[in-house]
C-alpha positions in Angstrom: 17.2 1.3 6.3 15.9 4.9 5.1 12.6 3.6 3.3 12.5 7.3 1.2 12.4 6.7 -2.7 13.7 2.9 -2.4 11.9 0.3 -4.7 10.2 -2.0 -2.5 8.0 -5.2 -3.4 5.4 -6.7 -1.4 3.5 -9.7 -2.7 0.2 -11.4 -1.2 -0.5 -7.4 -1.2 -4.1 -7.2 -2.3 -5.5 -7.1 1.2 -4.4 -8.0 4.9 -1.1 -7.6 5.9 0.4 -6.6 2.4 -1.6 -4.4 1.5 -1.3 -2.7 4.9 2.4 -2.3 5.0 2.0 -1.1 1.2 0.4 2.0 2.1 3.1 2.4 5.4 5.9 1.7 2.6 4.3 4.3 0.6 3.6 6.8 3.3 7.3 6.4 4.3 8.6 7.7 0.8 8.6 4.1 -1.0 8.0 3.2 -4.7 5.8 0.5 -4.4 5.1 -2.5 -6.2 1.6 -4.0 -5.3 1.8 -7.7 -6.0 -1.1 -10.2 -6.2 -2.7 -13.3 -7.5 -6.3 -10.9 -7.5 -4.8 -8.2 -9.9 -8.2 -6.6 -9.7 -7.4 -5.9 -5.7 -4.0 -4.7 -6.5 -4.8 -2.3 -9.0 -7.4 -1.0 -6.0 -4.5 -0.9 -3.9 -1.8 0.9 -5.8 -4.4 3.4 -7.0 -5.0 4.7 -3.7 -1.4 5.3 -3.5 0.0 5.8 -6.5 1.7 2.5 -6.8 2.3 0.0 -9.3 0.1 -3.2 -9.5 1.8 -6.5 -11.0 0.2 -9.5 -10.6 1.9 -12.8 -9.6 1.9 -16.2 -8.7 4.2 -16.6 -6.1 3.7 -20.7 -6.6 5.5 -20.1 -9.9 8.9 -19.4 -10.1 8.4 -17.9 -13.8 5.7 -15.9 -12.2 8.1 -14.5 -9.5 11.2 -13.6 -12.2 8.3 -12.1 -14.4 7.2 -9.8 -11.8 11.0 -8.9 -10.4 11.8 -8.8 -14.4 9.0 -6.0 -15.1 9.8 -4.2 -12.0 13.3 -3.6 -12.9 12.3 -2.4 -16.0 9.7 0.2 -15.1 11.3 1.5 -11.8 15.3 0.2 -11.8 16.9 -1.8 -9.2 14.6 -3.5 -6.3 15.7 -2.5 -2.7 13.4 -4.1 -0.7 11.1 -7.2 -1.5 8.8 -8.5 1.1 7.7 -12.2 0.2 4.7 -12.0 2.0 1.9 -14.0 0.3 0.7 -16.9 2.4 -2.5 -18.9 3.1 -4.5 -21.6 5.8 -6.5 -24.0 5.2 -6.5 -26.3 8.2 -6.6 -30.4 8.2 -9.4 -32.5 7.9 -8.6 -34.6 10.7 -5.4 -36.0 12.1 -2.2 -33.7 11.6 -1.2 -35.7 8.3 -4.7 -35.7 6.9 -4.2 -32.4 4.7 -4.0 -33.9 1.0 -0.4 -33.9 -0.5 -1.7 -31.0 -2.8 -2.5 -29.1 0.4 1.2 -29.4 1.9 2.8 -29.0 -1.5 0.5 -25.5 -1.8 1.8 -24.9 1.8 5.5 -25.6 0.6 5.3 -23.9 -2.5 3.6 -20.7 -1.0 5.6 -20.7 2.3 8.8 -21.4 1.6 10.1 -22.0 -2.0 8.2 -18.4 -3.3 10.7 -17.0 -0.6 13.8 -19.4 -2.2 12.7 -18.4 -5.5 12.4 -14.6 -5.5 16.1 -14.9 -3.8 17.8 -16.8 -6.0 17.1 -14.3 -8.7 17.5 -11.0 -6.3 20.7 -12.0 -4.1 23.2 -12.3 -7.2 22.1 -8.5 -8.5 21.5 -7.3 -4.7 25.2 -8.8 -3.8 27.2 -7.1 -6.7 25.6 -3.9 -5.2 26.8 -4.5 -2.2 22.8 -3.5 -0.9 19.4 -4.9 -0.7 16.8 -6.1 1.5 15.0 -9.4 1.6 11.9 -9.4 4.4 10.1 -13.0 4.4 6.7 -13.4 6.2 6.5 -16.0 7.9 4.3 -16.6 11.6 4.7 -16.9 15.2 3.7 -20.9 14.4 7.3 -21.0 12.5 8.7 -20.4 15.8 5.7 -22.4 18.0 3.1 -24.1 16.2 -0.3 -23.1 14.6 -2.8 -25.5 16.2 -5.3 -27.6 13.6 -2.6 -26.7 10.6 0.5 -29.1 10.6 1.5 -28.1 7.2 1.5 -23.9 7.7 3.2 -24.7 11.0 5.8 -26.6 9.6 6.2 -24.4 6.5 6.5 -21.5 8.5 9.1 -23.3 10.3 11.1 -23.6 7.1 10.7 -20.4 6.4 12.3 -19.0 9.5 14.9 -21.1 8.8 15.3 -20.1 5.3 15.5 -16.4 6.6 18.1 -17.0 9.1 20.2 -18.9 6.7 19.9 -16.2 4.2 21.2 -13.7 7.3 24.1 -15.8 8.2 25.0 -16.1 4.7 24.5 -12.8 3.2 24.9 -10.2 6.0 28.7 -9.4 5.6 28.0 -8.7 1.9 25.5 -5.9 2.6 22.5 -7.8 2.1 19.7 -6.9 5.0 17.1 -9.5 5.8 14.1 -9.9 8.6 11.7 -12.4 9.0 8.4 -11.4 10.4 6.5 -13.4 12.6 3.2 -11.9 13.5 0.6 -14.2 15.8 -3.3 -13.0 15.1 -3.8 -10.5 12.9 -7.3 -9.1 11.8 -7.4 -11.1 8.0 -9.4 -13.3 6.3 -6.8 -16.0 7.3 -8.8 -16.3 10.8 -11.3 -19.0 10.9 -13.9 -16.6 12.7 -17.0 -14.8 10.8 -17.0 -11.2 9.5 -19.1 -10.1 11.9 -16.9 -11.4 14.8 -14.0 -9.8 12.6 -15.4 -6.4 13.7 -15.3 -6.8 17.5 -12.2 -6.3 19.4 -10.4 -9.5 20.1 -7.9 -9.8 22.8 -4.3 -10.7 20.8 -5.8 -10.5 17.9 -4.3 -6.5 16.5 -5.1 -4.9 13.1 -3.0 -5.2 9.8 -2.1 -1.5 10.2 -0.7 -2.3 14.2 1.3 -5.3 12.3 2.5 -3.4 9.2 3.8 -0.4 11.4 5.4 -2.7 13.8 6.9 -3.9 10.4 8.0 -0.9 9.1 9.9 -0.3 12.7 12.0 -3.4 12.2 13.2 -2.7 8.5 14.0 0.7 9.6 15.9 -0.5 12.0 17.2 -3.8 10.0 16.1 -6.0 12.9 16.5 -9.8 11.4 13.2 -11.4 13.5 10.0 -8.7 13.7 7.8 -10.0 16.2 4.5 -7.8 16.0 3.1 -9.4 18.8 5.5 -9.1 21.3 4.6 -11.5 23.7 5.8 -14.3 21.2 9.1 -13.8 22.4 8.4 -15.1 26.0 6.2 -18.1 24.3 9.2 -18.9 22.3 11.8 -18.8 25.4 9.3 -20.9 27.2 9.2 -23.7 24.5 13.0 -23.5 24.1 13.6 -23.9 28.1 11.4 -27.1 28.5 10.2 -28.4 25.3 8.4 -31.4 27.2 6.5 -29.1 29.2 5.8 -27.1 26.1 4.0 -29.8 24.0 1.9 -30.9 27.3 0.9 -27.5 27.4 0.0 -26.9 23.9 -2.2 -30.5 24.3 -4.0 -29.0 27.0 -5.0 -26.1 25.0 -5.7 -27.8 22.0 -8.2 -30.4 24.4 -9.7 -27.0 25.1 -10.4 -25.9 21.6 -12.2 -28.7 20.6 -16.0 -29.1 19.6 -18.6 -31.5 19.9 -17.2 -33.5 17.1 -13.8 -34.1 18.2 -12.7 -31.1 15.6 -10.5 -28.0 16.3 -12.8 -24.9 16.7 -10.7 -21.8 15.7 -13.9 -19.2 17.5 -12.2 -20.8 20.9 -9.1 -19.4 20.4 -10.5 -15.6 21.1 -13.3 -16.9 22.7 -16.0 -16.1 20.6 
């Protein structure tokens, strides 16, 4: 995809990854749409590069055809939207502790804002014969996020939302990727802000992950793995899935503290 003058939406976009890959979008020749919950934050964003803010509740679907609604009205037809907004909140205790708000949050967020923003796109984008749909999801959709059953088996769904939108859609010119980033330096990692400044082994910055982004919608790759090393991790667990989970126990018995309680600052050991 040549990114130069192409409408392109990113939501969750205030900070982190989405507001990283704005500012590639926009460096690449974009218009860009700067969508948050915090419109405050998006307004910061799009005024350092000339974008328009909107802000949104992607847990909405009237939120979501509000924002595509005044999008299409100010700049035309949407080329590109990256459903991108996502969140982590860990479990309490056991994997099916997290309160049924927490998974339906988790669901709503994770999966149906990325249903919802297609099922008003794909009808405009197929009569076109073009568009591009890029979903966020996480290298824990394709393994498993440790002390968060309910991101890890959103995320799952949401891979597999993505690649049923590809097999569906493909051969009637509609592009889509699904990008599946490990640790990235956000305020979705459970570590302080001064740790946040050090340099963490596998942990890489939202710019690193938003230009690795950028790559794969250029070149209309359908699964953008930012760390690349996921792709061996997910061969692994699809060769011996037995061996896999004994693995992943281990390493979870290794993360825990005093308590009994998964300690996140063990992950990049700090």
């Amino acid at each position: 995809m040549n990114i130069k003058n192409k409408v392109a939406v990113v939501t969750g976009a205030a900070g982190g990854i989405g507001s990283a890959l704005c500012r590639a979008l926009s460096a690449a020749g974009a218009k860009v749409v700067v969508s948050d919950l915090d419109l405050a934050s998006a307004n910061a964003v799009a005024q350092d590069i000339g974008a328009l803010a909107v802000q949104c509740d992607v847990s909405q679907p009237q939120s979501i055809d509000a924002l595509i609604e005044k999008v299409e009205d100010e700049l035309g037809d949407i080329d590109l939207f990256v459903s991108n907004a996502g969140f982590g909140v860990g479990e309490p205790d056991t994997a099916a502790s997290a309160a049924d708000a927490v998974w339906q949050k988790n669901w709503d967020v994770h999966v149906m804002a990325h249903v919802w923003a297609a099922r008003n796109l794909l009808p405009k984008m197929i009569a076109r014969g073009d568009g591009y749909l890029v979903n966020t999801a996480s290298a824990a959709g394709l393994l498993n996020q440790i002390g968060d059953a309910a991101y890890s088996a959103t995320k799952h769904a949401a891979v597999s939302f993505a690649e049923s939108l590809a097999i569906a859609h493909n051969d009637q010119g509609i592009k889509v990727s699904v990008i599946c980033p490990q640790y990235v330096n956000t305020n979705i990692l459970a570590i302080s802000d001064e740790q946040r400044k050090q340099d963490i082994e596998g942990v890489i910055t939202p710019e690193d992950c938003a230009n690795s982004v950028l790559a794969g919608i250029e070149a209309e790759q359908f699964m953008i793995l930012p760390h690349a090393e996921v792709a061996g991790y997910y061969q692994n667990r699809a060769n011996d899935p037995q061996r896999w989970v004994s693995g992943m126990r281990r390493y979870r018995a290794a993360m825990l503290d005093d308590n009994g309680k998964v300690d996140f600052n063990k992950i990049f050991g700090v």
